[in-house]
NUVO-189913 format. One record per residue: residue in three letters; x negated, y negated, z negated of N, C-alpha, C in turn. Coordinates in steps of 0.1 Angstrom, whole numbers, plus 5000, padded with zeros to 4 digits. Each point is the difference from the previous one (the first is absolute). Layout:
   type   n_px   n_py   n_pz   ca_px   ca_py   ca_pz   c_px   c_py   c_pz
    ala      X      Y      Z       X       Y       Z      X      Y      Z
...
This chain:
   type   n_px   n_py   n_pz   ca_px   ca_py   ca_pz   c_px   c_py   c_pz
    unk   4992   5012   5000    5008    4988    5000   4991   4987   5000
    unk   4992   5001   4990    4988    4985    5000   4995   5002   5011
    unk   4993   5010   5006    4992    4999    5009   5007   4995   5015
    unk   5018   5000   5001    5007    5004    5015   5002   4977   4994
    unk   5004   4999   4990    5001    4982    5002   4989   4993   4993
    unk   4988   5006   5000    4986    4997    4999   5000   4983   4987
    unk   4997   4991   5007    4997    4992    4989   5013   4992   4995
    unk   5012   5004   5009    5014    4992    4997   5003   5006   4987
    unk   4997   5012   4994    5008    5007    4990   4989   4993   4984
    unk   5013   5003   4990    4993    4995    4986   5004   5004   4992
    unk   4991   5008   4996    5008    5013    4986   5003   4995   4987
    unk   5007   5004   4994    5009    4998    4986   5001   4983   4999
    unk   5004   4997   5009    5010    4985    4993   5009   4996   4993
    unk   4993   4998   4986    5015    4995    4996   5017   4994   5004
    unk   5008   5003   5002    5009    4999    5007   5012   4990   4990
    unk   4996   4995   4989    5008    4988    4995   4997   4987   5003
    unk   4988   4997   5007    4999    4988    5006   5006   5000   5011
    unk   5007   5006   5008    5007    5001    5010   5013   5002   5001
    unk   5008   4997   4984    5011    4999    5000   5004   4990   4991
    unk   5020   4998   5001    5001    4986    4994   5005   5006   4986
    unk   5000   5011   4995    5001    5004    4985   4986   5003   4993
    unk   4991   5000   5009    4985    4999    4996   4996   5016   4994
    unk   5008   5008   4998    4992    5015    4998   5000   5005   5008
    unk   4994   5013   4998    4995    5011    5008   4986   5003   4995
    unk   4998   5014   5007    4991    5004    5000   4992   5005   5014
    unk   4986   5004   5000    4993    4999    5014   5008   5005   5012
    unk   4993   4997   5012    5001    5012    5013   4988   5007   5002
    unk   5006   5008   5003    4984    5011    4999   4994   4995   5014
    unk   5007   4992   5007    4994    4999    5014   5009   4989   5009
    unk   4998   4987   4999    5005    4983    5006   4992   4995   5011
    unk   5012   5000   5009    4997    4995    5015   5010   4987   5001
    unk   4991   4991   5005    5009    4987    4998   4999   4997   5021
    unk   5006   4996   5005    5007    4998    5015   5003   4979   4998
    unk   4997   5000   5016    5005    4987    4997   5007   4999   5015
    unk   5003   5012   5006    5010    4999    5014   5009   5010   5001
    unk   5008   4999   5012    5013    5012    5001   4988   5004   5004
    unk   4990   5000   5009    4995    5014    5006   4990   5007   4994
    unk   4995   4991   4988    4991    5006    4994   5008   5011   4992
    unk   5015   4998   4993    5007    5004    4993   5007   5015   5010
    unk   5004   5000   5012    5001    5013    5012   4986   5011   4995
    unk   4988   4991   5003    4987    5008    5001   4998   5009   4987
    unk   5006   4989   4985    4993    5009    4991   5013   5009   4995
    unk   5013   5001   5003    5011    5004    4997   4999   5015   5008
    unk   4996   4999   5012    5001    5010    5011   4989   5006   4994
    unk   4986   4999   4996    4989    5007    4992   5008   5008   4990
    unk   5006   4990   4992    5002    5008    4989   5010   5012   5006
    unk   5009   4998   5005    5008    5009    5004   4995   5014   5005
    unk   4991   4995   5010    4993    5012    5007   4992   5008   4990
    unk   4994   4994   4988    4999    5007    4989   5007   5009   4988
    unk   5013   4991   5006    5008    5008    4987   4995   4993   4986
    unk   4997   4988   5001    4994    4999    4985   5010   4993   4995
    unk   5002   4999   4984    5010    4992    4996   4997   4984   4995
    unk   5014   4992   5005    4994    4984    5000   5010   4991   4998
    unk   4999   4991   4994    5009    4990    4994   4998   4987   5012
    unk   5007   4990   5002    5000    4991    5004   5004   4993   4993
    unk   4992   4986   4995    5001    4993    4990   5004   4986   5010
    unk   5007   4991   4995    5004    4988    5006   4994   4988   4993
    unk   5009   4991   4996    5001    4988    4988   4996   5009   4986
    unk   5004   5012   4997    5000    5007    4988   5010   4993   4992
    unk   5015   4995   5003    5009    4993    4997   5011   5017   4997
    unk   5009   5000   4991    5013    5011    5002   4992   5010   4995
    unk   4989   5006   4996    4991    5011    4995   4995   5001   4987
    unk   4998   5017   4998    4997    4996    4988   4987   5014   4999
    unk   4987   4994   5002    4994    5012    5001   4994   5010   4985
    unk   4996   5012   5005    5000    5005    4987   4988   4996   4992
    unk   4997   5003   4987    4988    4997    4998   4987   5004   4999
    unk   5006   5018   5007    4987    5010    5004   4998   4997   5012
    unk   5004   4985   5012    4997    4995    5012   5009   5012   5009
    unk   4993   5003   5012    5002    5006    5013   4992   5008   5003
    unk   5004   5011   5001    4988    5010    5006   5005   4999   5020
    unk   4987   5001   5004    5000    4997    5013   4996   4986   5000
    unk   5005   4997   5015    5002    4984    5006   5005   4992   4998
    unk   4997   4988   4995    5011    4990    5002   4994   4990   5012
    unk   5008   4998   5007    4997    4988    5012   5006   4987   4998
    unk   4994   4993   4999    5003    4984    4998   5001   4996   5007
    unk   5018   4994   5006    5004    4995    5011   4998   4983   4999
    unk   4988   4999   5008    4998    4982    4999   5000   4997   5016
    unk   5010   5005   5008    5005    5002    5014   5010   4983   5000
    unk   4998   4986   4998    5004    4990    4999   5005   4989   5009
    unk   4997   5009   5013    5002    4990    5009   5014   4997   5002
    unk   5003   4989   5007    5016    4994    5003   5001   4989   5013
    unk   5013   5006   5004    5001    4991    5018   5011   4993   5000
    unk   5006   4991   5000    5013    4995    5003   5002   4998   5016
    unk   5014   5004   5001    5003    4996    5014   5014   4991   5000
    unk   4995   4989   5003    5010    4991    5001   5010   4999   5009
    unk   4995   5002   5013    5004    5000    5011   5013   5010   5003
    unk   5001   5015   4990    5008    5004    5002   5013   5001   4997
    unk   5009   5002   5004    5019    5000    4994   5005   5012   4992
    unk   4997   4998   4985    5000    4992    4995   4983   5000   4999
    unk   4997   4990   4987    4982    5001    5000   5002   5009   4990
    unk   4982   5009   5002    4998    5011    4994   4983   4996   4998
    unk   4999   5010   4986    4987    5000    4995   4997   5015   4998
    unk   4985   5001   5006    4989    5015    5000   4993   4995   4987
    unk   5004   5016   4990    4985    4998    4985   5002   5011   5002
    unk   4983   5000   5000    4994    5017    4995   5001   5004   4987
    unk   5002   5010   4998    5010    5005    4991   4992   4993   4984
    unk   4986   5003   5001    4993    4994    4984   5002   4981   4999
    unk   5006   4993   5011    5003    4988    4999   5013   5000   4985
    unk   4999   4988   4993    5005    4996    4989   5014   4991   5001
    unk   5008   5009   4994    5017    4998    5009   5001   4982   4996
    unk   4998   5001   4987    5005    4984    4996   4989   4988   5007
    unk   4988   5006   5005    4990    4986    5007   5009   4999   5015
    unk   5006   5013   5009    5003    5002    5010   5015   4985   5000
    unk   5010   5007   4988    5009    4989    4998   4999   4985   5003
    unk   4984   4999   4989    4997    4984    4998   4996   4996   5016
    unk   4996   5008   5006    4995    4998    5015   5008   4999   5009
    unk   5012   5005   4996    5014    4997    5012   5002   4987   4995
    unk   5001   4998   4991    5010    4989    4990   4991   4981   5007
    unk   4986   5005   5003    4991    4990    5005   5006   4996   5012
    unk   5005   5015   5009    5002    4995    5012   5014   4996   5004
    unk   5008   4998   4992    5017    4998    4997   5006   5018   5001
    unk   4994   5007   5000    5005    5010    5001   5012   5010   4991
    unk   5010   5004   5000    5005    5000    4993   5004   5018   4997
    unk   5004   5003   4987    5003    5016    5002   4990   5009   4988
    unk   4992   4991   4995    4993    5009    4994   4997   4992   4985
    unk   5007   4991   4996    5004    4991    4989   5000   5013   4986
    unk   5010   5009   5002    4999    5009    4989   4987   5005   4994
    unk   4990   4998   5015    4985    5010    4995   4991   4992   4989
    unk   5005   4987   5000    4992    4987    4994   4992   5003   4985
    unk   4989   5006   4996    5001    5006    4991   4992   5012   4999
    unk   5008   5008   5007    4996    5018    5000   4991   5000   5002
    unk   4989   5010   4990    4985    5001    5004   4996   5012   5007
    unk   5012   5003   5004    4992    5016    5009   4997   4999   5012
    unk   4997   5009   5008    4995    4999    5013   5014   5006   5015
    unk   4997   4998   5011    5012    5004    5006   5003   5014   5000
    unk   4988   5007   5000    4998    5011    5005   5009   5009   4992
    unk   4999   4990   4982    5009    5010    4982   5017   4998   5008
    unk   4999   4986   5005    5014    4994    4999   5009   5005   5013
    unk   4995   5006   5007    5002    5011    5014   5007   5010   4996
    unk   4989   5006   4986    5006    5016    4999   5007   4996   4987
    unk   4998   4989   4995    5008    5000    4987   5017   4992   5004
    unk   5004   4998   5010    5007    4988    4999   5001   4987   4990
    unk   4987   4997   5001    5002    4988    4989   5013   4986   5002
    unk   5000   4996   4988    5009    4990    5004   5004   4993   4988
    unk   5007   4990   4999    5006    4989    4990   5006   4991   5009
    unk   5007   4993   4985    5010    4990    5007   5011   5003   5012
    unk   5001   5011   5000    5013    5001    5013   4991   5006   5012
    unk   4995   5003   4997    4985    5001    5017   4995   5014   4995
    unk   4999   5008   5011    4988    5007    4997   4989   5000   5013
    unk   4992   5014   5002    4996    4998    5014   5006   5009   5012
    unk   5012   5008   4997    5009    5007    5003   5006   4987   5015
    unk   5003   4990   4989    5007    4985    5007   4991   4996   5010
    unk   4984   5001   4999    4990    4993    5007   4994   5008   5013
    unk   4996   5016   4993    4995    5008    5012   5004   4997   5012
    unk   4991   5000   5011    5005    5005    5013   4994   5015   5006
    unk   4986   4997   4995    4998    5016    5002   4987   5004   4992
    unk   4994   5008   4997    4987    5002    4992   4989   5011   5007
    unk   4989   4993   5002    4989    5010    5007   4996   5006   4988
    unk   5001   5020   5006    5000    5008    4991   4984   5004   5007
    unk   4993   5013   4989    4995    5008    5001   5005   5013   4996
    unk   5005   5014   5005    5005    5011    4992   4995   5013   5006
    unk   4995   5010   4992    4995    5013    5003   5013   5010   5000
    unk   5002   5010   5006    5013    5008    4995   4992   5017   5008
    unk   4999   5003   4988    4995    5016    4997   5007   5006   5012
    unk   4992   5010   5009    5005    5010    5007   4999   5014   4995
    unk   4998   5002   4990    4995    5012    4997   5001   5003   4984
    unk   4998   5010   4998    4996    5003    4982   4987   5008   4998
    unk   4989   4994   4998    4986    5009    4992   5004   5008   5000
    unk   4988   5010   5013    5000    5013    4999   4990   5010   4994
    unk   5004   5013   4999    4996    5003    4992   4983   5002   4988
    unk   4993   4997   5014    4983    4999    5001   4994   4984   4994
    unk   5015   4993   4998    4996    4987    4989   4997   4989   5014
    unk   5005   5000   5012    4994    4989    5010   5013   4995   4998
    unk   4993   4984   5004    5016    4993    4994   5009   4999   5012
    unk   5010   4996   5001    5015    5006    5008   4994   4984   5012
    unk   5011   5003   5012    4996    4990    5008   5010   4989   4997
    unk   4998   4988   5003    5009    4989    5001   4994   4989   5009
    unk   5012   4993   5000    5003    4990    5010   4999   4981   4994
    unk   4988   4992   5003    5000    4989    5000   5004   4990   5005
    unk   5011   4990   4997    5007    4992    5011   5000   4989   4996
    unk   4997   4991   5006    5005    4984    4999   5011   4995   5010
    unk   5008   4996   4992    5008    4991    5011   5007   4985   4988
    unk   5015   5004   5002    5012    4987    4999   5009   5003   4996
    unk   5008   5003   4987    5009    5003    4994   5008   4982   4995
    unk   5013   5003   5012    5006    4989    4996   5010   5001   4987
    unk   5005   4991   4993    5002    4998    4985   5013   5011   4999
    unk   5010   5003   5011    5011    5014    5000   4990   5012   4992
    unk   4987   5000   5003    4994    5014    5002   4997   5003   4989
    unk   4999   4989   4990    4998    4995    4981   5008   5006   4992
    unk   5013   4999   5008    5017    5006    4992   4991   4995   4988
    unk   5003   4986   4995    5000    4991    4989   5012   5002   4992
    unk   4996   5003   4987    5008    5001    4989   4995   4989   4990
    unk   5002   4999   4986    5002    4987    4992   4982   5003   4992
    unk   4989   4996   5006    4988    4999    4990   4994   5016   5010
    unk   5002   5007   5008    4995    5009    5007   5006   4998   5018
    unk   4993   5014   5003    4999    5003    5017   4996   5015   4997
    unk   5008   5003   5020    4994    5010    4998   4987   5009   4996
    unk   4989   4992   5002    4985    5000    4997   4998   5003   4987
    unk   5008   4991   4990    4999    5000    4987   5008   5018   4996
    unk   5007   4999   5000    5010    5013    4999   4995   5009   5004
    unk   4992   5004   5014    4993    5010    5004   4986   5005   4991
    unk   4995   4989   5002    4983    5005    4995   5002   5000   4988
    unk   5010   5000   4990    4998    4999    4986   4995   4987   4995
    unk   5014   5000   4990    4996    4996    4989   4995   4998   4987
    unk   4989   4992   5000    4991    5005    4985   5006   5001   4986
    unk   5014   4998   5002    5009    5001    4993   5010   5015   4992
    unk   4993   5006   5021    5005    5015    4998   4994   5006   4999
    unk   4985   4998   4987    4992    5013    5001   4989   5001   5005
    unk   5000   5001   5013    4989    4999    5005   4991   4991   5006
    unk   4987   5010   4995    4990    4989    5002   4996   4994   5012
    unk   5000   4981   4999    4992    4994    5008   4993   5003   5009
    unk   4990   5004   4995    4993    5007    5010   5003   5010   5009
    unk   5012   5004   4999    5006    5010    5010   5001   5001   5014
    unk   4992   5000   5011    5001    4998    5015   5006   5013   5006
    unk   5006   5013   4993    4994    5011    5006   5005   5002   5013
    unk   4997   5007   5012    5005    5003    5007   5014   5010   4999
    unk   5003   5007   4991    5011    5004    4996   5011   4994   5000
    unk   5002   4984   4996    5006    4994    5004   5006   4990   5012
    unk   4998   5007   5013    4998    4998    5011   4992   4983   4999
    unk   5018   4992   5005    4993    4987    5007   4995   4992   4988
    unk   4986   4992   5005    4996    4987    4989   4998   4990   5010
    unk   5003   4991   4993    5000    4986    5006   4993   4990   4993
    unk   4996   4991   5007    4988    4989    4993   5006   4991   5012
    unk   5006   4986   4996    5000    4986    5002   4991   4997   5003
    unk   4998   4994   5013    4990    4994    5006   5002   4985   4998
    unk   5012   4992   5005    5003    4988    5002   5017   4998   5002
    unk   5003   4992   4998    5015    4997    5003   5005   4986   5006
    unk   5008   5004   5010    5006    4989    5005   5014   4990   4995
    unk   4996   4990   4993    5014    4995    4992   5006   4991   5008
    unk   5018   4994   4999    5003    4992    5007   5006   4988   4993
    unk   4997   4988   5006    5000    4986    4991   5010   4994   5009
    unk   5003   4989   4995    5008    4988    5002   4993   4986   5004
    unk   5006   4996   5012    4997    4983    4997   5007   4996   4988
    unk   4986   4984   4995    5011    4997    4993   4991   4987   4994
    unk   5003   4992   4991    4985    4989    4997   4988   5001   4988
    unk   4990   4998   5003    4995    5011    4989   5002   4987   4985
    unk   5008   4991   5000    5007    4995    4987   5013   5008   4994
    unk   5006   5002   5011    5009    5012    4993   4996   5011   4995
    unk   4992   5004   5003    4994    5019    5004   4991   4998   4984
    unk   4996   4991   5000    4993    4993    4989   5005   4999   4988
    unk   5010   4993   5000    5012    4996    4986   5007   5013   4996
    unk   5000   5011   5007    5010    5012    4999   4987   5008   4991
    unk   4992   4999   5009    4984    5009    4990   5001   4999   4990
    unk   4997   4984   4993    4999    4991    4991   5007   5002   4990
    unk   5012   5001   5002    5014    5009    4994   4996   5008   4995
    unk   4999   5015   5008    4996    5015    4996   4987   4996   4989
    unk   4990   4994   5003    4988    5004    4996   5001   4994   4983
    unk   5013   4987   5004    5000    4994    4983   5012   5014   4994
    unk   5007   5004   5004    5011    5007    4993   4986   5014   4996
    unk   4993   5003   5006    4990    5012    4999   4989   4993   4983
    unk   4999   4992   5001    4993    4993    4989   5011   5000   4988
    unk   5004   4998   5004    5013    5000    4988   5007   5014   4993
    unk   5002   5008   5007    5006    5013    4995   4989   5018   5003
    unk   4986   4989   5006    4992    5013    4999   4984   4998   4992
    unk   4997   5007   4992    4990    4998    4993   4986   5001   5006
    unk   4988   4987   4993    4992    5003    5004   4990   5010   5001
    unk   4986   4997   5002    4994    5012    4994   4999   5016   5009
    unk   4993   5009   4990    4996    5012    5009   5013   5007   5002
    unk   5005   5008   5008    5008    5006    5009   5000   5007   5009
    unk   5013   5009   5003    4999    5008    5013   5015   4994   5004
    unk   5004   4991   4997    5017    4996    5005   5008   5005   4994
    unk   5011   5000   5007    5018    5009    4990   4992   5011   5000
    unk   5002   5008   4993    4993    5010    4994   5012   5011   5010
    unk   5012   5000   4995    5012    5008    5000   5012   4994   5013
    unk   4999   5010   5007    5012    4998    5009   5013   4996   4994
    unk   5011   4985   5006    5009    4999    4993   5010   5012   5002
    unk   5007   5007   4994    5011    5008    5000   5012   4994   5011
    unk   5005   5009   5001    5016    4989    5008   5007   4998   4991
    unk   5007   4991   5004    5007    4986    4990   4992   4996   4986
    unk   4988   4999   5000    4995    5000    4988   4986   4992   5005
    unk   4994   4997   4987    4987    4991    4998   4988   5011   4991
    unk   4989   5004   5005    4993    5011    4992   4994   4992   4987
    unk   4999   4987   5003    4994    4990    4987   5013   5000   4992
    unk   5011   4999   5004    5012    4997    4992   5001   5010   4993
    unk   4998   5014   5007    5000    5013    4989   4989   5000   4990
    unk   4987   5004   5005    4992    4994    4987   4999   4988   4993
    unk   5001   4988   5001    5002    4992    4988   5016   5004   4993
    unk   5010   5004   5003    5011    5007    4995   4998   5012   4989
    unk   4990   5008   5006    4996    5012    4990   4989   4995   4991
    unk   5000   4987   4996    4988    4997    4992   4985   5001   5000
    unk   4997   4996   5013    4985    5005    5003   4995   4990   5005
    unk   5004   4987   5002    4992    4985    5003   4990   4995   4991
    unk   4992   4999   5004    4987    4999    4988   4996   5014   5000
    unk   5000   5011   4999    4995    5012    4995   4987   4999   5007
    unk   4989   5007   4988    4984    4998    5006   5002   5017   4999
    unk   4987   5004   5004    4990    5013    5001   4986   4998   5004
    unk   4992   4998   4989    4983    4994    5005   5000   4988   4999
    unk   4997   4996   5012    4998    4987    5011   5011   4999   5006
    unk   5012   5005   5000    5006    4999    5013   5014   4998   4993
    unk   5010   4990   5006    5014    4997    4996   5004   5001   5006
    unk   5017   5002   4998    5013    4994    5011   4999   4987   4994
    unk   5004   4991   5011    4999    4988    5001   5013   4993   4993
    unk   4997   4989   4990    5010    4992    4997   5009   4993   5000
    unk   4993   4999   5020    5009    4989    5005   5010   5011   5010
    unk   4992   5007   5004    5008    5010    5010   4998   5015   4998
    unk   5008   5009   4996    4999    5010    4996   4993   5012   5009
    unk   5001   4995   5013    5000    5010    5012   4984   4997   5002
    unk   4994   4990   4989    4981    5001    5006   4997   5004   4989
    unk   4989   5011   5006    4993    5001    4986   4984   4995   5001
    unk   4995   4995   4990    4987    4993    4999   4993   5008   4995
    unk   4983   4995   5011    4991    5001    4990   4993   4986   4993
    unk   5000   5000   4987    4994    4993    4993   4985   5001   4994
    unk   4992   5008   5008    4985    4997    5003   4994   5009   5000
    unk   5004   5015   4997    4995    5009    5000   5005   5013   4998
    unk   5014   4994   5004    5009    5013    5004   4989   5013   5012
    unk   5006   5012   4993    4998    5009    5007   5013   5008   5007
    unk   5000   5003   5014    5007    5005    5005   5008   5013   4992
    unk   4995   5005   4991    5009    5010    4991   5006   4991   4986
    unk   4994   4986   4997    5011    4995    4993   5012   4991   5010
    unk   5004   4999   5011    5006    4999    5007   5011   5010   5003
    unk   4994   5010   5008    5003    5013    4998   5014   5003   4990
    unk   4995   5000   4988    5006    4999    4985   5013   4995   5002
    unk   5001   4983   5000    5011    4991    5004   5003   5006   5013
    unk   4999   5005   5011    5011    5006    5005   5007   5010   4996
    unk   4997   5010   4992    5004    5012    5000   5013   4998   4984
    unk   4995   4984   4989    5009    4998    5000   5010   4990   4999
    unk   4996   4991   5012    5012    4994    5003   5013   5013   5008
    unk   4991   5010   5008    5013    5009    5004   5003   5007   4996
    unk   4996   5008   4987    5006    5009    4990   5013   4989   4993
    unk   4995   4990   4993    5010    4991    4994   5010   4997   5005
    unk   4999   4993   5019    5009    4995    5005   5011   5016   5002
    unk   4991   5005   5005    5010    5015    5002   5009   5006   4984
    unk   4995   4998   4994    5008    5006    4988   5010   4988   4993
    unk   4997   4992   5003    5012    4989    4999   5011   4990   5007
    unk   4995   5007   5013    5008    4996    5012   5004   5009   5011
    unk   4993   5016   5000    5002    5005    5010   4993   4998   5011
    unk   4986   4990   5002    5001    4996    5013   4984   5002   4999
    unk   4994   5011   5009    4989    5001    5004   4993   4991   5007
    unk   4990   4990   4998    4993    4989    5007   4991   5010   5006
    unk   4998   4997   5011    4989    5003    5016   4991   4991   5002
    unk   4987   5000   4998    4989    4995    5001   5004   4992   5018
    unk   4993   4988   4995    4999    4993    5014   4984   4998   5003
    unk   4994   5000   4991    4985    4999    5001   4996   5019   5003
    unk   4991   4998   5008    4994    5018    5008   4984   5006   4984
    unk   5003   5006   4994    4989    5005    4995   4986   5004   5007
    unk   4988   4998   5002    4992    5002    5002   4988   5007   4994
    unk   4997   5012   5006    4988    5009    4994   5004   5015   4995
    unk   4997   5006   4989    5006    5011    4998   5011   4996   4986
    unk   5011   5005   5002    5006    4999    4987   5012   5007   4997
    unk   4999   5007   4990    5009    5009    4994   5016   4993   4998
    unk   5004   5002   5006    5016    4995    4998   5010   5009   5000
    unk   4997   5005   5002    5015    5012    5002   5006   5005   4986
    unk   4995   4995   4993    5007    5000    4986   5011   4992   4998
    unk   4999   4988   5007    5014    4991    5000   5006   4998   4987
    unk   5013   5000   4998    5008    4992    4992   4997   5013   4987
């Protein structure tokens, strides 16, 4: 593996400076990219290898473990961005490791309109693709036009002499139908697992047929003046100061329920303020939990397991991680 990406690779990196809750622990092996095609080149290696690999973005929505990642992680710093003005309507190209909320402020320069809700969000497009991100009425469900994939899909099953099965690498264009967008997921999300269900992160297997990696995405905007586009930001970004806490974080922690608020359930079951270590549910908003300087990912950990025991035994209502776990981690113990 060192020797096939020679001086690009860098063994055991701590992996909490690269997120916005600040823990983790190492990767046994960090490839950082700064293009789509650098990101084809080392994606298609790894595949052809069979090795297992994480793609890391903003490190926004995650929560890694704090025995790190065994395998790869690749550091998508793939940043580039095109606007086309000229077209009906106007549309903007970001490669997928570009930064959703700079992308916003960058329409917003050019009167651009449509991406007002992103104002804010520190993740990358590539999270907000497969995650359906979104706020304020918007997601990117509303924005996609189409998203340049990368995806391998297994022809075969390991036979029996241990040589690995054949499969198929494809790049093309999955327009936003192809996503079947649901509320905080896609089909991408739902397919490859979630870190929610068990399994581990690092999971690539070919077993699971198709995988997909985000290359870039085509979003669609609005004319409009960028004083308006401006004052609507302005809005979101003061109401975001106001009802979400500062400090270390991975976001809403917990998918909202239908008809329901996942912060309304936990500060309801009495767990606003609640510490473990370093690490709180937040006081102003139930649905973040902090670190306060030296949280470790297993006092985190902790506060989830029971904000959802509590909320579940007092309300009936299982909370669903919206943030993806990261590394190896025993969960299947659940409630």
């Amino acid at each position: 593996m060192v020797a096939v990406f020679a001086d690009r690779i860098k063994l055991g990196v701590p992996l909490a400076r690269y997120t916005s809750a600040r823990v983790g622990g190492p990767a046994d092996l960090f490839i950082t990219i700064e293009s789509v095609e650098a990101l084809v080149e080392v994606v298609s290696r790894l595949w052809e290898m069979d090795a297992p690999f994480v793609l890391l973005g903003g490190g926004s929505n995650i929560l890694v473990s704090d025995a790190g990642v065994r395998g790869v992680v690749v550091h998508n710093r793939a940043r580039q961005v095109r606007f086309n003005l000229k077209s009906d309507p106007p549309t903007v190209w970001a490669a997928s490791g570009a930064n959703f909320g700079v992308i916003a402020r960058q329409a917003a320069e050019r009167g651009l309109a449509g991406l007002e809700w992103a104002a804010g969000i520190p993740g990358t497009v590539g999270g907000a693709v497969v995650g359906n991100a979104g706020a304020h009425g918007g997601d990117m469900a509303g924005n996609l036009v189409l998203a340049e994939i990368l995806h391998r899909e297994a022809l075969g099953v390991h036979a029996k002499n241990g040589s690995q099965p054949k499969m198929k690498i494809h790049r093309g264009s999955w327009p936003v139908e192809r996503w079947d967008y649901t509320y905080r997921s896609s089909i991408v999300k739902r397919d490859q697992g979630i870190r929610s269900s068990g399994r581990s992160a690092t999971s690539t297997s070919p077993y699971t047929g198709l995988q997909t990696v985000v290359l870039a995405a085509v979003l669609r905007l609005a004319q409009s003046t960028s004083q308006a586009v401006q004052s609507r930001m302005d809005e979101f970004v003061a109401y975001r100061h106001r009802t979400q806490p500062p400090g270390a974080s991975m976001g809403s922690m917990f998918k909202n329920p239908p008809g329901d608020f996942a912060g309304r359930l936990i500060e309801a079951a009495g767990l606003k303020g609640t510490r473990i270590g370093h690490a709180g549910i937040s006081p102003l908003h139930a649905n973040f939990f902090i670190n306060y300087g030296n949280a470790t990912a297993g006092d985190i950990w902790g506060l989830i397991q029971q904000a959802r025991r509590t909320v579940a035994a007092k309300f009936g209502v299982i909370l669903e991680l919206e943030i993806e776990l990261i590394g190896n981690w025993d969960i299947d113990k659940g409630l």
